[in-house]
Phi, psi and omega in degrees: 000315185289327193302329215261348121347290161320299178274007117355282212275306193289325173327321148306335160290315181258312176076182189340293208284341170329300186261010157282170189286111170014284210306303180341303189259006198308318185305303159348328174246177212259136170254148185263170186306172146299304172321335191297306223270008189293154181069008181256166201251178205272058175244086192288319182233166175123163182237026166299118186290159155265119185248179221190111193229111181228016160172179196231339148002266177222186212194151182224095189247111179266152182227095162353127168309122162351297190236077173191118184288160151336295197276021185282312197285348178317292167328317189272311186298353211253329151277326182289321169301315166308293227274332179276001170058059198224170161263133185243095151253114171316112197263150153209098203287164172291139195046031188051053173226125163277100205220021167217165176249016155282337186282312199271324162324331197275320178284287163307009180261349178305328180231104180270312163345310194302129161234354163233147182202143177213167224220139191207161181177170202230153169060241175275052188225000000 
């Protein structure tokens, strides 16, 4: 009943694609290059981040755009972790929308040394 309630009330916001399976629509969303994903390890699926450890300092939890894979921002985090001597973890939230500050306790608790950390994203993220 709450399922069918839900999708009720949000159909007019969202419609058909909203409630299809990911894989269905995928073309719909930015896939990253091959070059994006070098050094990166195969985790293609899955919601385990990519991190990027270029100081042990300050901390960074980027959160990726909505219809943009992840690993597309992998080149910009990878810098940004060098040149700021900083840790840049990549989020890759579930269903790609970052929407609780529970997803980023979980992602900073990965480094506990870090004690300042901020937080960026490009689009919902």
């Amino acid at each position: 009943v709450g399922f069918g309630q839900c999708i009720v009330y949000l159909w007019p916001y969202f419609g058909l694609q909203s409630f299809l399976i990911p894989g269905l629509i995928r073309s719909k969303y930015k896939s990253a290059t091959p070059a994006a994903r070098v050094g990166l390890p195969a985790l293609r699926y899955g919601w385990s981040p990519y991190e990027f450890i270029g100081g042990d300092d300050v901390g960074l939890v980027f959160y990726p755009g909505a219809a943009v894979e992840a690993a597309a921002y992998a080149p910009l985090c990878r810098r940004v972790a060098e040149e700021a001597k900083a840790t840049v973890v990549l989020a890759r939230p579930p269903l790609r929308f970052a929407i609780t500050t529970a997803g980023f306790r979980k992602l900073t608790a990965r480094h506990p040394g870090i004690k300042t950390w901020a937080v960026g994203g490009h689009s919902h993220g």
